[in-house]
C-alpha positions as YAML, in Angstrom:
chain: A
units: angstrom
residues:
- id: 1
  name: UNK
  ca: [22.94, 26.68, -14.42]
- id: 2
  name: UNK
  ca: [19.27, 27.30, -12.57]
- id: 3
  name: UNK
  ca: [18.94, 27.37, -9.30]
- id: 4
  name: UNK
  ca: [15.83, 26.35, -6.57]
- id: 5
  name: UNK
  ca: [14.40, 29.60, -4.39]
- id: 6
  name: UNK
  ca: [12.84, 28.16, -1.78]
- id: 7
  name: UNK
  ca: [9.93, 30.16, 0.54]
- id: 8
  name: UNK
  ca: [9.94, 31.25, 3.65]
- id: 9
  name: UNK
  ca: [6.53, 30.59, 4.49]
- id: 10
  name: UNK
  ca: [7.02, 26.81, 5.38]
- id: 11
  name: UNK
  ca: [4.35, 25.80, 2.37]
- id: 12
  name: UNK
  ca: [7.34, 24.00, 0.33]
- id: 13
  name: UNK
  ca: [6.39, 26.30, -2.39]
- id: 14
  name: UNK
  ca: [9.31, 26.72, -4.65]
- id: 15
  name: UNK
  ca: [10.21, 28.81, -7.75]
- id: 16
  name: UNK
  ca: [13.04, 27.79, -10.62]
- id: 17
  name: UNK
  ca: [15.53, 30.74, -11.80]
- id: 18
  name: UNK
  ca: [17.47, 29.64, -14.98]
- id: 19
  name: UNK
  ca: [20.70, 30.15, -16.47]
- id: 20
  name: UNK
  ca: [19.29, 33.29, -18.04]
- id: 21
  name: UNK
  ca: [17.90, 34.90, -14.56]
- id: 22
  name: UNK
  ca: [14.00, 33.93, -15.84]
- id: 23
  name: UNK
  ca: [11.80, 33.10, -12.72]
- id: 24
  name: UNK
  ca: [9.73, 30.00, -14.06]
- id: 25
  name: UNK
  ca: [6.30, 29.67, -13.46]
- id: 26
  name: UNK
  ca: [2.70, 27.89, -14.11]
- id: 27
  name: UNK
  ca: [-0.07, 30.53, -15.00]
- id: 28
  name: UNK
  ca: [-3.35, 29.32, -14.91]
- id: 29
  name: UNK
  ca: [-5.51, 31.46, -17.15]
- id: 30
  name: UNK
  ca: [-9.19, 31.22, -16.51]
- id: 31
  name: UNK
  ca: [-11.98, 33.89, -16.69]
- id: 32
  name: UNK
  ca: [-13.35, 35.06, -13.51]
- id: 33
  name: UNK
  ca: [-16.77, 33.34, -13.87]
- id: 34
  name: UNK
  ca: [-14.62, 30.08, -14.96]
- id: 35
  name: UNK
  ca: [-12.97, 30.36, -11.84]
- id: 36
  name: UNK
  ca: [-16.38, 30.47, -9.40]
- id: 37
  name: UNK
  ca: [-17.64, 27.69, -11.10]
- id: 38
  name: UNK
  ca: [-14.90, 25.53, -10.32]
- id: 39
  name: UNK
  ca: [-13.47, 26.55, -7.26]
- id: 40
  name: UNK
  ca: [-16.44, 28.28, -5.36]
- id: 41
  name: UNK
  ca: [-19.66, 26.90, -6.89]
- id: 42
  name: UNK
  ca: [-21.22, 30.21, -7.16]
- id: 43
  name: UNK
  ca: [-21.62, 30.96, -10.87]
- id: 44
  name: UNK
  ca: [-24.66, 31.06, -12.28]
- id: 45
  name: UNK
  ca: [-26.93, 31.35, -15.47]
- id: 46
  name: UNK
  ca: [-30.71, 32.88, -15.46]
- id: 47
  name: UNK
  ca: [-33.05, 32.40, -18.30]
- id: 48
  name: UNK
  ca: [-36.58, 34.06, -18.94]
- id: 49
  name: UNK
  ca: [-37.55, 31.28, -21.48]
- id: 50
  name: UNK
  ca: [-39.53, 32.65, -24.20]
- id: 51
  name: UNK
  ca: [-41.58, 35.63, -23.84]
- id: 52
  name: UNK
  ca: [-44.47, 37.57, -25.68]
- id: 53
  name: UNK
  ca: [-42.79, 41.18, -25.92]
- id: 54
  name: UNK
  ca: [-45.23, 44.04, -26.88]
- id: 55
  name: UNK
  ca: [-44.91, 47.48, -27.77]
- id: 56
  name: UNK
  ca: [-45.29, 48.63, -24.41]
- id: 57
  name: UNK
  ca: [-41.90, 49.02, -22.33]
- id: 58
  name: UNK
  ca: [-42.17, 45.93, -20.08]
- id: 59
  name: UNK
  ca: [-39.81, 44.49, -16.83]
- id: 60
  name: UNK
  ca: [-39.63, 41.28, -18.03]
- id: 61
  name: UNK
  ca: [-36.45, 39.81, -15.26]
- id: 62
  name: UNK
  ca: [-35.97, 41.00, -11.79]
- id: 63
  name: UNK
  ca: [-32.85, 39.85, -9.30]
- id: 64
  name: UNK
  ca: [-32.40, 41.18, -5.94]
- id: 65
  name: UNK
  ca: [-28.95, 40.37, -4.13]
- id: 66
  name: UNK
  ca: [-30.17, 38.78, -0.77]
- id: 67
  name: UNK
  ca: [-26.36, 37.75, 0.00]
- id: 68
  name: UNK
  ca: [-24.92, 39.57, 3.24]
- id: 69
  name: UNK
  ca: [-21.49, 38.64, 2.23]
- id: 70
  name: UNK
  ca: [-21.14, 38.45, -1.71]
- id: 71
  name: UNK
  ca: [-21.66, 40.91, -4.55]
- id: 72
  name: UNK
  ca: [-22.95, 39.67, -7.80]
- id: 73
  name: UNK
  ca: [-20.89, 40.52, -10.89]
- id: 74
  name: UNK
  ca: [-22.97, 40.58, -14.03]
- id: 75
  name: UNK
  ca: [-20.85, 38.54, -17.10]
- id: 76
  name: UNK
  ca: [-23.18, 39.05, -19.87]
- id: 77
  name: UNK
  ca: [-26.91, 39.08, -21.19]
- id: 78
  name: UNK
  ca: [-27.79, 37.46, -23.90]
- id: 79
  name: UNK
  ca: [-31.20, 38.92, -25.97]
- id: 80
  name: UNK
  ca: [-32.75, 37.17, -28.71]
- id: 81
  name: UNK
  ca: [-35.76, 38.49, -31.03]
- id: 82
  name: UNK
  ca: [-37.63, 37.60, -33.71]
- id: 83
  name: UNK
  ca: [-37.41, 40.35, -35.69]
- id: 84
  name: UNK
  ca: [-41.31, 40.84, -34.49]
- id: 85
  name: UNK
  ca: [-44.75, 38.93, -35.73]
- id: 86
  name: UNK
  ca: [-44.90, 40.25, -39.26]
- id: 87
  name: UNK
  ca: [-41.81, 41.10, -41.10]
- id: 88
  name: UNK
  ca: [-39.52, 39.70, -38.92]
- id: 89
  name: UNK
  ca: [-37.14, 42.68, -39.29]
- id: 90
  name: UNK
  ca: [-38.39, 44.90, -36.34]
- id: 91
  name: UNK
  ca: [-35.80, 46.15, -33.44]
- id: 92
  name: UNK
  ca: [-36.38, 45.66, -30.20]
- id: 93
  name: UNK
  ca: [-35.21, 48.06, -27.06]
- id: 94
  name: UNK
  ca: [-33.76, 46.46, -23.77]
- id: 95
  name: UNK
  ca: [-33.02, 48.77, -20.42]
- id: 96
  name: UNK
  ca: [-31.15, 47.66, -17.93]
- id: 97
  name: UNK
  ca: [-32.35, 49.56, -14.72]
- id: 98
  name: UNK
  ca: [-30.84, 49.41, -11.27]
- id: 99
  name: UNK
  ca: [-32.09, 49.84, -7.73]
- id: 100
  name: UNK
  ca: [-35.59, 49.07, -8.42]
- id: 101
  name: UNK
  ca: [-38.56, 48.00, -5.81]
- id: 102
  name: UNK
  ca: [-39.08, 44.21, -6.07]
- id: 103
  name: UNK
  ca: [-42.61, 43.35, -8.54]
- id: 104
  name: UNK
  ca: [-45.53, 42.33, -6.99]
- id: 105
  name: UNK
  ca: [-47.59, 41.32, -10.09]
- id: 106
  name: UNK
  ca: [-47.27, 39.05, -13.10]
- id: 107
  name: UNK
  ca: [-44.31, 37.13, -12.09]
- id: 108
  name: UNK
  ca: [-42.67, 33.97, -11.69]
- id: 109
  name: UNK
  ca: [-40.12, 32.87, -9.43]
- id: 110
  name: UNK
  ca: [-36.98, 32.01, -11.29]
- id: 111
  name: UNK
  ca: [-34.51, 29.81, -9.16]
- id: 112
  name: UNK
  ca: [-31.51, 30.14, -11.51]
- id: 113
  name: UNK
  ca: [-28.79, 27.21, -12.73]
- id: 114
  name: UNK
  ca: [-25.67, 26.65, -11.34]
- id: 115
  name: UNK
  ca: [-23.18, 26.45, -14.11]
- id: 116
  name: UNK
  ca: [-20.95, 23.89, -12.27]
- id: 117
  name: UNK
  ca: [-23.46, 20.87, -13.04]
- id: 118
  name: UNK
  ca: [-21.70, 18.90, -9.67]
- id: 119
  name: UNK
  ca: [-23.62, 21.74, -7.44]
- id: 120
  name: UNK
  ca: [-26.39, 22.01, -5.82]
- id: 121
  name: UNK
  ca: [-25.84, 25.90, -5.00]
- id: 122
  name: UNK
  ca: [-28.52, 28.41, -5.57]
- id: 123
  name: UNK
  ca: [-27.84, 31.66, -6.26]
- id: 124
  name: UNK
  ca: [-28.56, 34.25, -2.97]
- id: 125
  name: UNK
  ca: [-30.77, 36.17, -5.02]
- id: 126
  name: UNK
  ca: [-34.72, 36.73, -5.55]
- id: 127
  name: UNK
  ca: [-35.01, 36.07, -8.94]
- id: 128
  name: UNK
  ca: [-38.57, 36.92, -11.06]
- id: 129
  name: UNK
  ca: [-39.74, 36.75, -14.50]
- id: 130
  name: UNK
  ca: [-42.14, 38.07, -16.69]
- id: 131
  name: UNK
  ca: [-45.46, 35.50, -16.04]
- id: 132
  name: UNK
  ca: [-46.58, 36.53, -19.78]
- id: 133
  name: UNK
  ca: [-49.50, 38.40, -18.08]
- id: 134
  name: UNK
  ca: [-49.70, 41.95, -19.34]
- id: 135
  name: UNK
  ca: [-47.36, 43.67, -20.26]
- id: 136
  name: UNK
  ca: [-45.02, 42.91, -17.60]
- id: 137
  name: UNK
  ca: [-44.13, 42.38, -14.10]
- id: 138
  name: UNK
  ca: [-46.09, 45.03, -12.00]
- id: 139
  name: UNK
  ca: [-46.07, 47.06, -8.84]
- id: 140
  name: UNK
  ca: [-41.79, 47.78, -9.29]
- id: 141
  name: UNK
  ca: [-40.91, 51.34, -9.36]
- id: 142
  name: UNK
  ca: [-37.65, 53.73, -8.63]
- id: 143
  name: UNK
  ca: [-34.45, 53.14, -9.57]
- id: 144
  name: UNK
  ca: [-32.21, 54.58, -12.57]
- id: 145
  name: UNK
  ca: [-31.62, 53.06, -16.14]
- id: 146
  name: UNK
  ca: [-27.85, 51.86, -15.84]
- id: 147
  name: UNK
  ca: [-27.81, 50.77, -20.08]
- id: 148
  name: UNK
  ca: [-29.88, 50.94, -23.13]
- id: 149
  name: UNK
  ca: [-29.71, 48.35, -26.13]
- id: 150
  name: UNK
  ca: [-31.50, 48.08, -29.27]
- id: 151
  name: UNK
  ca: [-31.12, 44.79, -31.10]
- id: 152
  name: UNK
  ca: [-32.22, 43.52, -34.08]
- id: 153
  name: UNK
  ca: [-33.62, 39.85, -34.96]
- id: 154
  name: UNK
  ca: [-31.93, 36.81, -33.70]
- id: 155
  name: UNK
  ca: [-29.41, 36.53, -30.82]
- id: 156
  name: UNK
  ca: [-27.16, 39.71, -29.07]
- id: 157
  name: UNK
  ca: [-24.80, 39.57, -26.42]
- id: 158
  name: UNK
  ca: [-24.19, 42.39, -24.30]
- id: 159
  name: UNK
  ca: [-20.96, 41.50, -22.31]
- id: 160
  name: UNK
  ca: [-20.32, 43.30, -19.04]
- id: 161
  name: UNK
  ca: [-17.22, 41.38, -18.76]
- id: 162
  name: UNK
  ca: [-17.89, 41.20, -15.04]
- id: 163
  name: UNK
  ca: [-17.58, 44.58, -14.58]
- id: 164
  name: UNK
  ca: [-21.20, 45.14, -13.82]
- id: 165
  name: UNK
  ca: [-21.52, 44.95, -10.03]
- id: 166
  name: UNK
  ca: [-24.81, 44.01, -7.89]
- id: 167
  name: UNK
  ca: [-24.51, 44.97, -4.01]
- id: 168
  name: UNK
  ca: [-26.28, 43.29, -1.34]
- id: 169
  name: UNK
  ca: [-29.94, 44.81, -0.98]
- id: 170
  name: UNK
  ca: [-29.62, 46.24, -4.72]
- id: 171
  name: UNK
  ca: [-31.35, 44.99, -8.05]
- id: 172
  name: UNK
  ca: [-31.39, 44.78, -11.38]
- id: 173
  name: UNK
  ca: [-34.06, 44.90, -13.65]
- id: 174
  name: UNK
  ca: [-34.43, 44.29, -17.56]
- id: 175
  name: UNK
  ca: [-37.31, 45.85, -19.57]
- id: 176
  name: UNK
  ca: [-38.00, 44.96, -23.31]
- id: 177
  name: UNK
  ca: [-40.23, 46.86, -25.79]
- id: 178
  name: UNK
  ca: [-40.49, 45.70, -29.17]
- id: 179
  name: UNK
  ca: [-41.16, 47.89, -32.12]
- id: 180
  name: UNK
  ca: [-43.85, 45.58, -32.61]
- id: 181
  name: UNK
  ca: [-45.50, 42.39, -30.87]
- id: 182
  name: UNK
  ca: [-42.89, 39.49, -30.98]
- id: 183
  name: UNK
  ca: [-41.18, 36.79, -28.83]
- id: 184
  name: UNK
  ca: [-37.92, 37.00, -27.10]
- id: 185
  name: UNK
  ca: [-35.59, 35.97, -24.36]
- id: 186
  name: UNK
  ca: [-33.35, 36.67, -21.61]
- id: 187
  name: UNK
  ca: [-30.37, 34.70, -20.63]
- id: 188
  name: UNK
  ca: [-28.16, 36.21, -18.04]
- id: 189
  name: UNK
  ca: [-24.64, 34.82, -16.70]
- id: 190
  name: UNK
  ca: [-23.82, 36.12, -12.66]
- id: 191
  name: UNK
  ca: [-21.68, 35.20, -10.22]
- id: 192
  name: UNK
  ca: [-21.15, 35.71, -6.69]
- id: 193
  name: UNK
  ca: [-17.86, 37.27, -4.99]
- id: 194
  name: UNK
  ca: [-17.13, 37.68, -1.24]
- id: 195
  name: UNK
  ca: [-17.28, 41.37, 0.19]
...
């Protein structure tokens, strides 16, 4: 026969023990970015759009924490490439650098979607893009390369699994050099934790 255990707390909260000793429970099983968007309204997704990549090693996305009192935790980055103008079968090399000087040249402000569609939230971040100007976003410099990808033609995902953590008054930036001229994209998925 099961019995009730009843807090201490005053809440009400209760837990079930059964015949067998088991404590029952509910577990709610959500990611971590899942849970943001719901509950906090503070998940969000940042996309370059399409963008002329050339042989020279370009900073083509730029995002500065501005947030006093959140950290942003980096989910995953999606790259696509088309393989290049020609063949179509040309790699392309992505660097993910950290703690670099915000661009002053060749970009575009970037404001950033909140992936609960019922917010109105921006993220506490400057965000920039590549303009298409160049070869690059200009006048950024410092910092130290925190990953290195090369990825072939068509869509890669580099998953961070939150792990990858952005404090306030640090940055990210992502560079892209293509074996040869071609067209790709960033799509990044962030979200902001308290302190």
């Amino acid at each position: 026969m099961g019995f009730i255990i009843t807090d201490g707390t005053g809440t009400g909260t209760s837990a079930e023990v059964d015949k067998e000793n088991r404590l029952r429970s509910f577990v709610d099983t959500r990611t971590q970015i899942a849970f943001v968007s719901e509950e906090k309204e503070q998940a969000f997704v940042i996309n370059t759009g399409q963008l002329p990549v050339t042989t020279t090693n370009g900073l083509m996305l730029f995002i500065l924490n501005t947030s006093q009192t959140k950290s942003i935790h980096i989910s995953n980055i999606f790259l696509s490439w088309t393989g290049g103008n020609t063949n179509h079968d040309r790699v392309c090399f992505a660097q993910l650098a950290s703690g670099i000087s915000t661009p002053t040249g060749n970009e575009v402000v970037n404001v950033g979607g909140n992936l609960n569609s019922g917010s109105g939230n921006r993220p506490d971040a400057t965000i920039l893009h590549w303009d298409g100007v160049g070869t690059g976003m200009t006048g950024s410099s410092g910092g130290g390369v925190a990953a290195d990808a090369l990825f072939g033609r068509g869509f890669t995902q580099i998953p961070f699994n939150d792990a990858f953590i952005v404090k306030f008054n640090d940055s990210i930036g992502i560079n892209l050099q293509g074996e040869e001229v071609g067209t790709a994209a960033i799509v990044l998925s962030m979200f902001f934790i308290d302190n």
